[in-house]
C-alpha positions in Angstrom: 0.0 0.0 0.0 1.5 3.7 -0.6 1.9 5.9 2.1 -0.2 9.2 0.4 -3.2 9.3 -1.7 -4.3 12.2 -3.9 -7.3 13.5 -4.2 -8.7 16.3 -7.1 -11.8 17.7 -7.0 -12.6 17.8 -10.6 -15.6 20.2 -10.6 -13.8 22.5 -8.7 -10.6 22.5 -11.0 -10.6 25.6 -13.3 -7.6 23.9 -15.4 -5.3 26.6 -14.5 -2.3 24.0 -14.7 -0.3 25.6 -12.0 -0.3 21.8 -10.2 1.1 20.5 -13.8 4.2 23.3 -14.6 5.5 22.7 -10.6 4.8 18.2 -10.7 4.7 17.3 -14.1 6.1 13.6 -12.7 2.3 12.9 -11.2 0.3 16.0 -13.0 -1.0 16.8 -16.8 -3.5 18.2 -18.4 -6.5 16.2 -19.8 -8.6 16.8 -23.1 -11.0 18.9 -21.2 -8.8 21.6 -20.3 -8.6 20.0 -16.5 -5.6 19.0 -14.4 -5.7 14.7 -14.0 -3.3 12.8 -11.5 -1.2 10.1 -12.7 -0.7 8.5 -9.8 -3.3 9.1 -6.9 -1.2 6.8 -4.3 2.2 7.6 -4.3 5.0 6.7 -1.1 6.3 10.1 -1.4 4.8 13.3 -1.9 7.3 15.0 -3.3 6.4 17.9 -5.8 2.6 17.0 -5.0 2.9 19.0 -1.8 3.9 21.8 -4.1 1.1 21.5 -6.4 -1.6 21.2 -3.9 0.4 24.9 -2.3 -0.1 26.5 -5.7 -3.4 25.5 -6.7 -5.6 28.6 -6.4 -8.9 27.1 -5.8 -7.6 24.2 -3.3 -8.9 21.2 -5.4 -5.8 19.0 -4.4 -6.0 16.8 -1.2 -3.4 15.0 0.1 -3.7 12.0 3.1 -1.6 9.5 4.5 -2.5 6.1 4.5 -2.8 4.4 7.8 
């Protein structure tokens, strides 16, 4: 099991791509002009942290797995 899971609140994203230009490892942009994670469970945060700091309407969610 990974240690962090990622969440993004899709209908809250405004496609910005801020999360995408500071974690482009986990982070792209879809056909719809939204943000979508590559990898929603990851062991280590990493640049995710970042993206979830910069995103302007705090869609991103980060939790560690028990």
């Amino acid at each position: 099991m990974s240690k962090y899971k990622i969440e993004h609140d899709l209908n809250v994203c405004i496609g910005c791509g801020a999360c995408v230009s500071v974690c482009p490892d986990n982070w792209e942009m879809d056909d719809n002009g939204k943000a979508r994670i590559k990898n929603k469970e990851v062991d280590d945060i990493s640049c995710n942290q970042e993206a979830k700091d910069s995103c302007p309407v705090d869609c991103i969610k980060i939790t560690e797995q028990k």
